[in-house]
C-alpha positions as CSV (number, residue, x, y, z in Angstrom):
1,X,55.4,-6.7,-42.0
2,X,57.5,-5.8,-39.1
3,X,60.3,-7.7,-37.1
4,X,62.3,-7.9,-34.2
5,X,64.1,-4.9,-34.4
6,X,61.0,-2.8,-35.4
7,X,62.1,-2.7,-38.7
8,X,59.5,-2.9,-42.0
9,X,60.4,-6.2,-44.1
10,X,60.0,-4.5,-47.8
11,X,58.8,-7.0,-50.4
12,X,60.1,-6.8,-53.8
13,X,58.4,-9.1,-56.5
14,X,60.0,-9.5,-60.1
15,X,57.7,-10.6,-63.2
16,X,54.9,-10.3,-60.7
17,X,52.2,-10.9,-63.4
18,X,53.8,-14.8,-63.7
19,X,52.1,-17.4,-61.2
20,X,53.7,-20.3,-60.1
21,X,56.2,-21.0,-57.2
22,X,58.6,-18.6,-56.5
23,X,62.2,-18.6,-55.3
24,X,62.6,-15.8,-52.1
25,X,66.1,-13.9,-51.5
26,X,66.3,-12.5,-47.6
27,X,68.5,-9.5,-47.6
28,X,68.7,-9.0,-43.9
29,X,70.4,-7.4,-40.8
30,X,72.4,-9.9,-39.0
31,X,73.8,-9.2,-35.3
32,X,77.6,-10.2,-34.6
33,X,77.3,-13.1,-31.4
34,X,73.2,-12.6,-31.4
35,X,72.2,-15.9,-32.1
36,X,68.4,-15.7,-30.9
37,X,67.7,-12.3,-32.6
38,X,69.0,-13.6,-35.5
39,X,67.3,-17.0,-35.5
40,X,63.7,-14.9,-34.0
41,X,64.6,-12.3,-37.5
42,X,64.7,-14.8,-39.4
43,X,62.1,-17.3,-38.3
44,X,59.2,-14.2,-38.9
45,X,61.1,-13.5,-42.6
46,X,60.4,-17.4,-43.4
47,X,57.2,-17.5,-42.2
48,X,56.1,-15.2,-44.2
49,X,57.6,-16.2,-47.4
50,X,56.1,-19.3,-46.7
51,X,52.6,-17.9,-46.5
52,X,53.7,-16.3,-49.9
53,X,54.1,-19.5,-51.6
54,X,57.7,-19.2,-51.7
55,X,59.0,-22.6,-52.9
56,X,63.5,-22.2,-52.1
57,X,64.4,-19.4,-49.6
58,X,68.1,-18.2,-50.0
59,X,69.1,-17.1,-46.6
60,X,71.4,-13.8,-45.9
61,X,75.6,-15.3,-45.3
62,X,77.3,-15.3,-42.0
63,X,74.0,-16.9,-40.3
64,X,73.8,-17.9,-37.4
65,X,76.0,-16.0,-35.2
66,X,77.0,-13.1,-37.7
67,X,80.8,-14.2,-37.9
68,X,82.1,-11.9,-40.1
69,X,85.8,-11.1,-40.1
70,X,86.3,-12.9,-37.1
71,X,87.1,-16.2,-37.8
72,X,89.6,-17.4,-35.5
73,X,90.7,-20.2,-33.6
74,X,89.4,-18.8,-30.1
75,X,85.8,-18.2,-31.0
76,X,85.7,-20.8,-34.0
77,X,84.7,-23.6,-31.6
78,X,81.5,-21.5,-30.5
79,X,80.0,-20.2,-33.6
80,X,80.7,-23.2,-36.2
81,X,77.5,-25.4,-36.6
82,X,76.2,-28.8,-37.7
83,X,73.4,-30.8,-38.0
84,X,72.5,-30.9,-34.7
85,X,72.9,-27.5,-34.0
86,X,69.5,-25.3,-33.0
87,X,69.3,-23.7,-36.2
88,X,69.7,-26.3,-38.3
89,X,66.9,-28.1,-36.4
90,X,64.8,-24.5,-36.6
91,X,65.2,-24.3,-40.6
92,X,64.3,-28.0,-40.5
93,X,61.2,-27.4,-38.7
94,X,60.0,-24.3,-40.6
95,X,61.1,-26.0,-44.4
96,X,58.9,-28.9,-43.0
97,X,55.3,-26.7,-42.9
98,X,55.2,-26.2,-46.0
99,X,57.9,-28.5,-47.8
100,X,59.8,-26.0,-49.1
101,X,63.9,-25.5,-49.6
102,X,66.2,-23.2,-47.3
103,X,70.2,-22.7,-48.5
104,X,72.0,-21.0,-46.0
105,X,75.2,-19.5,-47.8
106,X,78.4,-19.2,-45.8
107,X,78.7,-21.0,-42.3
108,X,80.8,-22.4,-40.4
109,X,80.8,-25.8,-40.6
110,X,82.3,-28.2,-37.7
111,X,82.9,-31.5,-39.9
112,X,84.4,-34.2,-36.7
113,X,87.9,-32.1,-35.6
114,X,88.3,-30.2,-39.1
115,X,86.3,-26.6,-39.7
116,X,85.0,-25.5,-43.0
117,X,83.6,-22.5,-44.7
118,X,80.4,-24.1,-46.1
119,X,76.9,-23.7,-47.2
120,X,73.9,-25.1,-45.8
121,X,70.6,-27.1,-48.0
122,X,67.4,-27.8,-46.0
123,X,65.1,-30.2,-47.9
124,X,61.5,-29.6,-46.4
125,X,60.6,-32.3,-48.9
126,X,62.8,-35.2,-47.0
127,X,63.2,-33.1,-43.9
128,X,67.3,-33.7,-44.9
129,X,70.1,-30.9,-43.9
130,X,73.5,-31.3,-45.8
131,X,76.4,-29.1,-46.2
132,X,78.0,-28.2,-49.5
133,X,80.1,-26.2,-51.8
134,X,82.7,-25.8,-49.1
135,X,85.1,-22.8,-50.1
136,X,88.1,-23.7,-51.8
137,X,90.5,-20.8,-52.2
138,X,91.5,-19.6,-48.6
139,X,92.5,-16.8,-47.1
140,X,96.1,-16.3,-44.9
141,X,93.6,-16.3,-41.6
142,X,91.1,-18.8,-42.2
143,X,94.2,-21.1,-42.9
144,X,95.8,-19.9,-39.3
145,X,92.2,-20.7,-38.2
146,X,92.3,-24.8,-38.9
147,X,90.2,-24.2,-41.7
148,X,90.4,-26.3,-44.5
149,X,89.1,-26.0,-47.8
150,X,86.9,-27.8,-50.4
151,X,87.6,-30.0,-53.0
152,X,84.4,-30.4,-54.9
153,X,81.8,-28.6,-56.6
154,X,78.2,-29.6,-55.9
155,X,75.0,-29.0,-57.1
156,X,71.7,-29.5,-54.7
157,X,68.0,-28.7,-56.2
158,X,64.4,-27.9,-55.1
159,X,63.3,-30.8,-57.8
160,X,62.7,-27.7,-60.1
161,X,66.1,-25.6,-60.3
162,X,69.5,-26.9,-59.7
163,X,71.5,-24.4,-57.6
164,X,75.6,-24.1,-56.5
165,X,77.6,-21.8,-54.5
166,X,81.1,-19.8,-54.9
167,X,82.0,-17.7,-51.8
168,X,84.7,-14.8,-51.9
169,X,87.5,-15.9,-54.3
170,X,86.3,-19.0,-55.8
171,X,84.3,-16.4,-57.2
172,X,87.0,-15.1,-59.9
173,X,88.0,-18.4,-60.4
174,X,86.4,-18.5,-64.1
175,X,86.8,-22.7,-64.2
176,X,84.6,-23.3,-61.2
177,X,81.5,-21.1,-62.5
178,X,82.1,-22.9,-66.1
179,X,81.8,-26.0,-65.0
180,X,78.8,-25.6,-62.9
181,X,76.9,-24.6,-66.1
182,X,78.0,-27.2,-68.0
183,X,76.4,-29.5,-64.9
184,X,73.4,-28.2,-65.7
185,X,73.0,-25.4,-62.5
186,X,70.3,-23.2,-63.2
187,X,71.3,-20.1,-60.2
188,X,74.5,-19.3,-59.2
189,X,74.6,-18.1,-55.8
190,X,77.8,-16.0,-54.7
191,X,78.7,-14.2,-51.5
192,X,81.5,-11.9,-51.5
193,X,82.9,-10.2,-48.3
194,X,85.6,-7.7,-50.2
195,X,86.7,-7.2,-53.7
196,X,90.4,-5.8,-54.2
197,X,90.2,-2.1,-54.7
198,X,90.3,-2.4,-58.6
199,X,87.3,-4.0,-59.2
200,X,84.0,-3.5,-58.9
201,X,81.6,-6.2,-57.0
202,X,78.4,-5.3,-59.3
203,X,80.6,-5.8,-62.9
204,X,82.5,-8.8,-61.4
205,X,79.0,-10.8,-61.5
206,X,77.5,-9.0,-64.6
207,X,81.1,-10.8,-65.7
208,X,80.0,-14.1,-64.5
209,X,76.6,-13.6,-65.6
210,X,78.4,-13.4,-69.3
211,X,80.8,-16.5,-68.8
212,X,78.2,-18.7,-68.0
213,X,74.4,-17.5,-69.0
214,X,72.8,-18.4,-65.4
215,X,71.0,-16.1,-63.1
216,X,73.3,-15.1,-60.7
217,X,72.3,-14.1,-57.2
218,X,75.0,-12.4,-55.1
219,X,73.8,-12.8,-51.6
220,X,74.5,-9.3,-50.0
221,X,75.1,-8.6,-45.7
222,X,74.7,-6.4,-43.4
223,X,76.3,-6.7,-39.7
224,X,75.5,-5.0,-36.6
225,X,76.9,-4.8,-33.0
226,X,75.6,-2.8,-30.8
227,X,77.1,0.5,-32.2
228,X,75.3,-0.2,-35.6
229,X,75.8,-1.2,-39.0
230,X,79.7,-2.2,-38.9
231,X,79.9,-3.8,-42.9
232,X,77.4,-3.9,-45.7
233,X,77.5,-5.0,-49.3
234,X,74.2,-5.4,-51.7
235,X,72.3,-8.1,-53.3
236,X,72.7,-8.4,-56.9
237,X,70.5,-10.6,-59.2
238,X,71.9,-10.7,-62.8
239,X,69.6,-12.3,-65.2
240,X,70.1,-13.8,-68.9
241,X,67.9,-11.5,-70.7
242,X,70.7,-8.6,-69.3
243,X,68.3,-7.1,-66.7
244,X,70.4,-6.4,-63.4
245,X,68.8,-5.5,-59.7
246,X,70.2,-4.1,-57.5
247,X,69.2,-3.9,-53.4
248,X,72.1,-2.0,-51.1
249,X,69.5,-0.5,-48.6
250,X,70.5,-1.7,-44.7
251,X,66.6,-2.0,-43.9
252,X,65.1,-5.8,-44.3
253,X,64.0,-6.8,-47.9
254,X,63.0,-9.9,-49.5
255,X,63.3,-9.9,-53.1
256,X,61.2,-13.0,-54.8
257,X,61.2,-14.3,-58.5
258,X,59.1,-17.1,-60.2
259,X,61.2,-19.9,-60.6
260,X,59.1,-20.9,-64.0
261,X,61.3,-17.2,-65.3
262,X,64.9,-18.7,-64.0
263,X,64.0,-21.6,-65.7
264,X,62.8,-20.4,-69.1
265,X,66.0,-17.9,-69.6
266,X,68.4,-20.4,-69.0
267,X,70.5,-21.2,-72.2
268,X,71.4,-23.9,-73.5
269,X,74.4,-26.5,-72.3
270,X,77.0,-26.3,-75.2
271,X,78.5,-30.0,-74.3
272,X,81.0,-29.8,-76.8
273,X,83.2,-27.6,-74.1
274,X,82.5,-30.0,-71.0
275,X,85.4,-32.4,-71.4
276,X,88.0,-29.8,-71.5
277,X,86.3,-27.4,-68.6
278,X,86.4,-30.3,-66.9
279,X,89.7,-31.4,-67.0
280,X,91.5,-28.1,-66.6
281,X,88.7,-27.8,-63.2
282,X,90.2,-31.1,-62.0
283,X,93.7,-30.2,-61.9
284,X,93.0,-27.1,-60.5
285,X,91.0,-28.8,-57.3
286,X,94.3,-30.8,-57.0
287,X,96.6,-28.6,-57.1
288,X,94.6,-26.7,-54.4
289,X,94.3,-29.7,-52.2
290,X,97.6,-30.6,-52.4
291,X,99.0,-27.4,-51.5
């Protein structure tokens, strides 16, 4: 299949001898300020996963201006989003052909006066958009931006597979991806922009693939302008049987597993551990949102 930019969408089907419905990962370009090429990108990706029978879509971050690294106050106003905004009435409409799920991982989200880093659920079932997961742990900028953080964990679901979110440092924050697996998440999606030099982003989420026992999707990016590919970073699905995949290419991929595999390799809750998790999560959240 070919899009927009002329570029061949490669499709990349794990445990393709299992049937059922499938959840679909879009590893994309995305343009910086190119709202309708993204939204016309996109729009042929999702079609076309629909056709495939794909049941939950998990978008590419930074949709759907591209906002990258420039989150400031000045141009904060016209690329945050909510639920009326274009795309989310796009997504709405395409979830709706078919009743499938869309999560959008890392927009901006314009809640009243008060901007968030925040994560996007389309329901194609109820034909209902909410926002979620809404970073915690904020950087110098995005607090100089007016942006505030989070102060809850949440869990949304296809009616099959529960799934949560933890963008850039909530990532390494061990607590939050505990206490999503003792909620019963089955997929942990992450998005990352930059790692401190010391550690690798690949072993950071076979890491958090070992502290909790969920499939772990890191949501890779790639941004253009007009002089080309100006930041990358790949898609990593880490499963619980210890097989690891891997997509860095900057050419358009969607990478699609049966949901009925997720499902089957997740381990057990061990409840005995929830209380305390639980606790020590809390205190943390406070202490964030206080300070």
């Amino acid at each position: 299949m070919m899009i927009n930019n002329n570029s061949k969408l490669e499709v990349y089907n794990l445990y393709e001898d299992v049937g059922g419905l499938r959840l679909g990962v879009i590893h994309s370009p995305v343009t910086k300020l190119g709202f309708s090429f993204n939204i016309n990108n996109m729009r042929q990706i999702i079609r076309y996963a629909i056709r495939m029978g794909i049941k939950t879509l998990i978008l590419p971050p930074f949709l759907p201006y591209g906002v990258f690294q420039d989150i400031r106050k000045d141009i904060l106003e016209s690329t945050c989003i909510n639920r009326k905004n274009p795309y989310v009435r796009i997504l709405k409409h395409l979830a709706s052909l078919n009743s499938s799920y869309m999560i959008s991982p890392y927009v901006v989200e314009k809640y009243r006066s008060t901007y968030h880093i925040s994560n996007l659920l389309i329901d194609g079932e109820t034909g209902i958009s909410r926002f979620f997961s809404r970073k915690i742990i904020l950087s110098e900028n995005e607090k100089q931006a007016n942006i505030k953080p989070g102060s809850s964990i949440d869990v949304v679901s296809d009616l099959y597979l529960k799934y949560s979110v933890l963008l850039d440092d909530d990532v390494l924050i061990v607590e939050f991806s505990r206490l999503m697996s003792y909620m019963g998440v089955d997929v942990l999606i992450t998005t990352v922009k930059q790692l401190s030099r010391n550690l690798d982003l690949v072993n950071v989420i076979k890491a958090l693939q070992l502290f909790t026992g969920l499939t772990i999707i890191h949501v890779g990016y790639i941004i253009e302008d007009n002089a080309g590919v100006v930041a990358s970073n790949p898609s990593v699905l880490v499963l619980p049987n210890g097989s690891i995949h891997i997509y860095k290419e900057n050419n358009p991929a969607l990478i699609t597993i049966p949901l009925k595999v997720i499902r089957e390799l997740r381990k057990p809750i061990d409840l005995e551990k929830v209380r305390g998790v639980l606790e020590i999560t809390t205190q943390l959240l406070r202490r964030i949102h206080k300070y």
